[in-house]
FIGUMI-945906 format. One line per 2 residues: for each residue x, y negated, z negated of N, C-alpha, C. Coordinates in nm, 2 decimals. Atoms other than C-alpha are relative to their C-alpha. Layout:
BEGIN
X:Y:Z:X:Y:Z:X:Y:Z; ...
This chain:
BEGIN
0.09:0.12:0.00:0.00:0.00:0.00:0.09:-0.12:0.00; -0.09:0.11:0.03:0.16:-0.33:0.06:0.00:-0.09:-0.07
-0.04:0.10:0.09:0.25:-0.60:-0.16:-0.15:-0.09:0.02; 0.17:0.04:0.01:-0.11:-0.80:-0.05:-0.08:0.05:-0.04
0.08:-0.10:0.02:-0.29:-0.52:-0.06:-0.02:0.02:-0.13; 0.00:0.03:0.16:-0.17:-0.49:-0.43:-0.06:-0.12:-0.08
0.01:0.13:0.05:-0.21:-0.86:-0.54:-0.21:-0.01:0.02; 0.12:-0.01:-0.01:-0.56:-0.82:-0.36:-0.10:0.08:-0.06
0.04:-0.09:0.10:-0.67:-0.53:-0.54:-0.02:-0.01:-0.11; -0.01:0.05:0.10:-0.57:-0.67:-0.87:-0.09:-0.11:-0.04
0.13:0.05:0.00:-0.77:-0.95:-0.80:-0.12:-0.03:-0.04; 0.15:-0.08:0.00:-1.08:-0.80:-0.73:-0.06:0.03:-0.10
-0.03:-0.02:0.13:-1.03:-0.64:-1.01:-0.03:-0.06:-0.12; 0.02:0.10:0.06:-0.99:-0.95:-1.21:-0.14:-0.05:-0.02
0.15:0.04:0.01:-1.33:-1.10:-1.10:-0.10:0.07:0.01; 0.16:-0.08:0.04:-1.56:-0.84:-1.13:0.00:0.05:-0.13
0.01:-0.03:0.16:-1.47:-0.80:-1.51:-0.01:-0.08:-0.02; 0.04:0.20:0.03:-1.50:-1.20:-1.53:-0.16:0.01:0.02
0.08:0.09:-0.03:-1.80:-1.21:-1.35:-0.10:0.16:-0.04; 0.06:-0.05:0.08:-1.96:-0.90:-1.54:-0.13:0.01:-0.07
0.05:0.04:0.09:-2.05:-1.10:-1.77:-0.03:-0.11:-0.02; 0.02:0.11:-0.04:-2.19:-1.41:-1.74:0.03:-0.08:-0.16
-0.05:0.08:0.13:-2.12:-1.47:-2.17:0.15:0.02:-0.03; -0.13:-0.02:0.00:-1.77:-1.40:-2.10:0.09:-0.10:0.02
-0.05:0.14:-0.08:-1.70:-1.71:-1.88:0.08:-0.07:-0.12; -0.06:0.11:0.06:-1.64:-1.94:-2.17:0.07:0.03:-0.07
-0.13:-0.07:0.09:-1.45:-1.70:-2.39:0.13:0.01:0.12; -0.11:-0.02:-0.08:-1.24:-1.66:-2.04:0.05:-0.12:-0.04
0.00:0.16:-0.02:-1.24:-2.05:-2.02:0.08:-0.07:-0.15; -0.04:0.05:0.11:-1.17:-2.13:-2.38:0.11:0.09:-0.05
-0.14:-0.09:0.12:-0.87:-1.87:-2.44:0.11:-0.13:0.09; -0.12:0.05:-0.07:-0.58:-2.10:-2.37:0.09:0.05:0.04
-0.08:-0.07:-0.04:-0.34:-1.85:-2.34:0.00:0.03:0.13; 0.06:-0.06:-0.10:-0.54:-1.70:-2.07:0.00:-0.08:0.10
-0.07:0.05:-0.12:-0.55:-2.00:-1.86:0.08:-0.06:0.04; -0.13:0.06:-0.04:-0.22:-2.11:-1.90:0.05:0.09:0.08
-0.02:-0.10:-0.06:-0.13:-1.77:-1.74:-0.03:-0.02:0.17; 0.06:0.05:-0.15:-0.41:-1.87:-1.46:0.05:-0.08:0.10
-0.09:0.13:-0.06:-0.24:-2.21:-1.39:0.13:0.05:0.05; -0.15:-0.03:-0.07:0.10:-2.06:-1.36:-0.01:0.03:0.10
0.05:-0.09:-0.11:-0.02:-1.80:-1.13:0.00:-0.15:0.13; 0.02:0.13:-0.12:-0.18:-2.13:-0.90:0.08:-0.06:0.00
-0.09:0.12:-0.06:0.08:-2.34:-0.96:0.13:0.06:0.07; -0.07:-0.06:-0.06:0.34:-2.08:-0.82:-0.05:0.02:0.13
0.04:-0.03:-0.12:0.13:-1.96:-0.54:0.05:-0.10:0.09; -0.04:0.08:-0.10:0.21:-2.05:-0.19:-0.09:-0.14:0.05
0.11:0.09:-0.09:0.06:-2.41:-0.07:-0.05:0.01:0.09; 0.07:-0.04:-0.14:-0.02:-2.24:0.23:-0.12:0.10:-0.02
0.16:-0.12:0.01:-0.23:-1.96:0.08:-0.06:-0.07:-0.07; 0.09:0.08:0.04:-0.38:-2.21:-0.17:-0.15:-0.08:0.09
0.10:0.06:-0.08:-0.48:-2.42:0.09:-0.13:0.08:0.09; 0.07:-0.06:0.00:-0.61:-2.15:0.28:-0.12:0.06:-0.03
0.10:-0.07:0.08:-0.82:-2.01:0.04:-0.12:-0.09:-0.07; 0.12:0.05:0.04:-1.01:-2.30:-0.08:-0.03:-0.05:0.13
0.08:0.07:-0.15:-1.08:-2.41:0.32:-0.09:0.13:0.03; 0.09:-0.10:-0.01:-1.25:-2.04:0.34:-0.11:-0.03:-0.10
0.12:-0.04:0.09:-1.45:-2.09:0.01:-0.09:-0.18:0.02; 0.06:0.10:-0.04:-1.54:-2.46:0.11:-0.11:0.03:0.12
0.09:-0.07:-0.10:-1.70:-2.27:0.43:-0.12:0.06:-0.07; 0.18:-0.13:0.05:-1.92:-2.06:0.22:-0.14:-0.13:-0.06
0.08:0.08:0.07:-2.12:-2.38:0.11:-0.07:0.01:-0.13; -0.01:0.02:0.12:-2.10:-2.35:-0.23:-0.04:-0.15:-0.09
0.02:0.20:0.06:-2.29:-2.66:-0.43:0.09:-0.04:-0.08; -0.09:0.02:0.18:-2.04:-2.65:-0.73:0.14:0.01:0.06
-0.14:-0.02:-0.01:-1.70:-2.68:-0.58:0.08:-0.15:-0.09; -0.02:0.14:0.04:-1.62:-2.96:-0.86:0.04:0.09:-0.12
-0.06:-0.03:0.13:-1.38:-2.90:-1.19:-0.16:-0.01:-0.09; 0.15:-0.08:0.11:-1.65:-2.74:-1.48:0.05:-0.11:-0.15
-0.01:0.01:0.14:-1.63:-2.93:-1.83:-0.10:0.08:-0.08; 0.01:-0.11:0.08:-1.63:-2.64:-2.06:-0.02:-0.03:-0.19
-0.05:-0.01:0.11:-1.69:-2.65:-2.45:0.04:0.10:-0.10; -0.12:-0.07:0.06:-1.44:-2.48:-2.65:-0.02:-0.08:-0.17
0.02:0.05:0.15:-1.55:-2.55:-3.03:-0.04:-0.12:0.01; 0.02:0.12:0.01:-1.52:-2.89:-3.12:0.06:-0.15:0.15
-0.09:0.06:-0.11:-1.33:-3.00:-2.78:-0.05:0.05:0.16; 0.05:-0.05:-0.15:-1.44:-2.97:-2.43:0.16:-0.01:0.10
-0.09:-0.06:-0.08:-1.18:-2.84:-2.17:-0.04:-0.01:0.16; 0.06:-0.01:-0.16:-1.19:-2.92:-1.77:0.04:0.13:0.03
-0.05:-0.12:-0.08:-1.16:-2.60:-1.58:0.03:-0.04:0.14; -0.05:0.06:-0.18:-1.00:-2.67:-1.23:-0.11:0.11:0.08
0.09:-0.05:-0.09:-1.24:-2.58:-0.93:0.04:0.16:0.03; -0.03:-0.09:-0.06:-1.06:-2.29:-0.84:0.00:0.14:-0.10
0.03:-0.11:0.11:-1.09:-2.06:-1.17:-0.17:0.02:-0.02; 0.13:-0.03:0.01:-1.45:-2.17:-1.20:-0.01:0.04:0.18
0.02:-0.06:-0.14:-1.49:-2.03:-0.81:0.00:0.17:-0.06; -0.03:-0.15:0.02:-1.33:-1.70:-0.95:-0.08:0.04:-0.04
0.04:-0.02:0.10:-1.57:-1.67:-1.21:-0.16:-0.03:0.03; 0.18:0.02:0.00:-1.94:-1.80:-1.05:-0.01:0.08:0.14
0.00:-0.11:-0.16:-1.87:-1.60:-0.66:0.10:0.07:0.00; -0.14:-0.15:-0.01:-1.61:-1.31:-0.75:-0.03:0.00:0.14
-0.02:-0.11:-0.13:-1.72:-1.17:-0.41:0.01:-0.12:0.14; -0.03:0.03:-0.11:-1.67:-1.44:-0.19:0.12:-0.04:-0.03
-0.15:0.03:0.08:-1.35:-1.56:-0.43:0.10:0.11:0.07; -0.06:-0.12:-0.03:-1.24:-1.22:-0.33:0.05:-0.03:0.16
0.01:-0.01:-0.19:-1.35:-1.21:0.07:0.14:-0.15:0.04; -0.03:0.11:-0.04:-1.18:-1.55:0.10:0.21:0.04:-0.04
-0.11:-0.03:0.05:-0.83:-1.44:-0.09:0.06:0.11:0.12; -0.06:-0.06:-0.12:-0.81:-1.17:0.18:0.02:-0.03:0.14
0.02:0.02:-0.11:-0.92:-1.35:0.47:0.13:-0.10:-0.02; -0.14:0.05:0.06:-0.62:-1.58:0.34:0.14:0.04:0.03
-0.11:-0.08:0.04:-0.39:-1.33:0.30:0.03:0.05:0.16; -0.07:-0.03:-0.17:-0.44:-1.21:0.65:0.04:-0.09:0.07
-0.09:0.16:-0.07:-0.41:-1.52:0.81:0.15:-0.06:0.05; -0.15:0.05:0.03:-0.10:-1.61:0.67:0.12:0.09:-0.01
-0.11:-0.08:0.06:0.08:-1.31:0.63:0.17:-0.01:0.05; -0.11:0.09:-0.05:0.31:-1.37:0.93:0.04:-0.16:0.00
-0.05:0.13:0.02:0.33:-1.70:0.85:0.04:-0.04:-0.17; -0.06:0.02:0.11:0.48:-1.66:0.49:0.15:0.05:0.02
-0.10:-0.04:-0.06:0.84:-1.66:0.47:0.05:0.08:-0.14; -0.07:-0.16:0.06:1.07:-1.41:0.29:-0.03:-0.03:-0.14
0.00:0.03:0.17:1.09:-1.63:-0.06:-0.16:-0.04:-0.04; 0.16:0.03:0.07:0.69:-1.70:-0.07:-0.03:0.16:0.02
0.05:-0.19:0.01:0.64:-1.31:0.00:0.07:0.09:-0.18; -0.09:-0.05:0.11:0.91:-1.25:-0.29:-0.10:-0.12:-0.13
0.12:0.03:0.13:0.67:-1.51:-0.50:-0.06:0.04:-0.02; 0.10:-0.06:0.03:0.37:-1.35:-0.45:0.02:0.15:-0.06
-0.02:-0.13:0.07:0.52:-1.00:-0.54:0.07:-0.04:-0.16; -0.04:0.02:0.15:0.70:-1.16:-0.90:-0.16:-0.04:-0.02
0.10:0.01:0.12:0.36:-1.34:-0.97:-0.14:0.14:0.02; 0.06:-0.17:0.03:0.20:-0.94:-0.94:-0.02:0.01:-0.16
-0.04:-0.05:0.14:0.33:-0.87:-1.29:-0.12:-0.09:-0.06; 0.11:0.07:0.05:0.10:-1.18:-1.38:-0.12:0.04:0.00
0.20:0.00:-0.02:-0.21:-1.11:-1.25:-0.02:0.16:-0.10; 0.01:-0.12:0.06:-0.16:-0.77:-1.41:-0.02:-0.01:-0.12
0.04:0.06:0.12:-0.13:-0.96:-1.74:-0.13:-0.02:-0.09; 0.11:0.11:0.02:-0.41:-1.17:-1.69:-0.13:0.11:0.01
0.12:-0.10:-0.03:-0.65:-0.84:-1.61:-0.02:0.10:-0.12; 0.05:-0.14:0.18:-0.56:-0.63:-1.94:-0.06:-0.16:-0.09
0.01:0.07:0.13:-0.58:-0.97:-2.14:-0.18:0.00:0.06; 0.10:0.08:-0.06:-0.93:-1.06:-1.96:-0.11:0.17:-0.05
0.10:-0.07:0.06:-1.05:-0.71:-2.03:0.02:0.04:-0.09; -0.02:0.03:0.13:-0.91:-0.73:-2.39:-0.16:-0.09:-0.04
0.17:0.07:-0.01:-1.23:-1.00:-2.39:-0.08:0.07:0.01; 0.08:-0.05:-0.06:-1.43:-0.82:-2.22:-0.07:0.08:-0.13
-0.04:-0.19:0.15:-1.36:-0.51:-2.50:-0.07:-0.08:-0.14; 0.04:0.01:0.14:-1.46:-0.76:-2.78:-0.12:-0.11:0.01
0.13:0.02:0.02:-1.80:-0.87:-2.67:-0.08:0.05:-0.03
């Protein structure tokens, strides 16, 4: 299986244990751990697959493509557009990460292919921590 194929899989993965659960979201949203992990992940990713990926999910006409204010106890928290995406359309979050992925595949070069395979280990993180949550609803 190749290195996308993996990353994509993991994914998948990811958002259909997120999106499960619809009383999950803000425990996802309010672990900070959890989306600092998230953010790294995006802010490593390639600008080419990023961009990518929100010009496919901007296609799907989605009303809500706007950062979510979340509250987290006593403190409210913005969530960036692109985690609340993960989290309200797993399956087009998904479709769109692949359609992405093919795209661009020949057009990534040797060190954004060698990104996406180090931030692997992450998303693999972010999927036991997320169904750690999951486990204590």
């Amino acid at each position: 299986m190749s290195n996308m194929r993996i990353i994509l899989s993991i994914l998948l993965s990811i958002l259909l244990v997120v999106s499960s659960d619809r009383g999950i979201e803000e425990k996802v949203f309010c672990n900070q751990s959890l989306m600092k992990a998230m953010e790294y992940i995006d802010d490593k990713a390639p600008p080419k697959f990023k961009d990518a990926h929100l010009k496919c999910m901007e296609s799907k006409d989605k009303e809500n493509l706007n950062d979510l204010d979340v509250q987290c106890g006593k403190r409210y928290t913005v969530v960036q557009v692109q985690f609340v995406l993960a989290v309200r359309y797993p399956a087009e979050f998904a479709s769109c990460v692949a359609t992405a992925l093919k795209e661009l595949n020949k057009e990534l070069t040797k060190e954004e292919k060698m990104t996406i395979r180090k931030l692997q280990a992450e998303v693999v993180k972010i999927d036991k921590k997320i169904r750690e949550i999951k486990g204590s609803t």
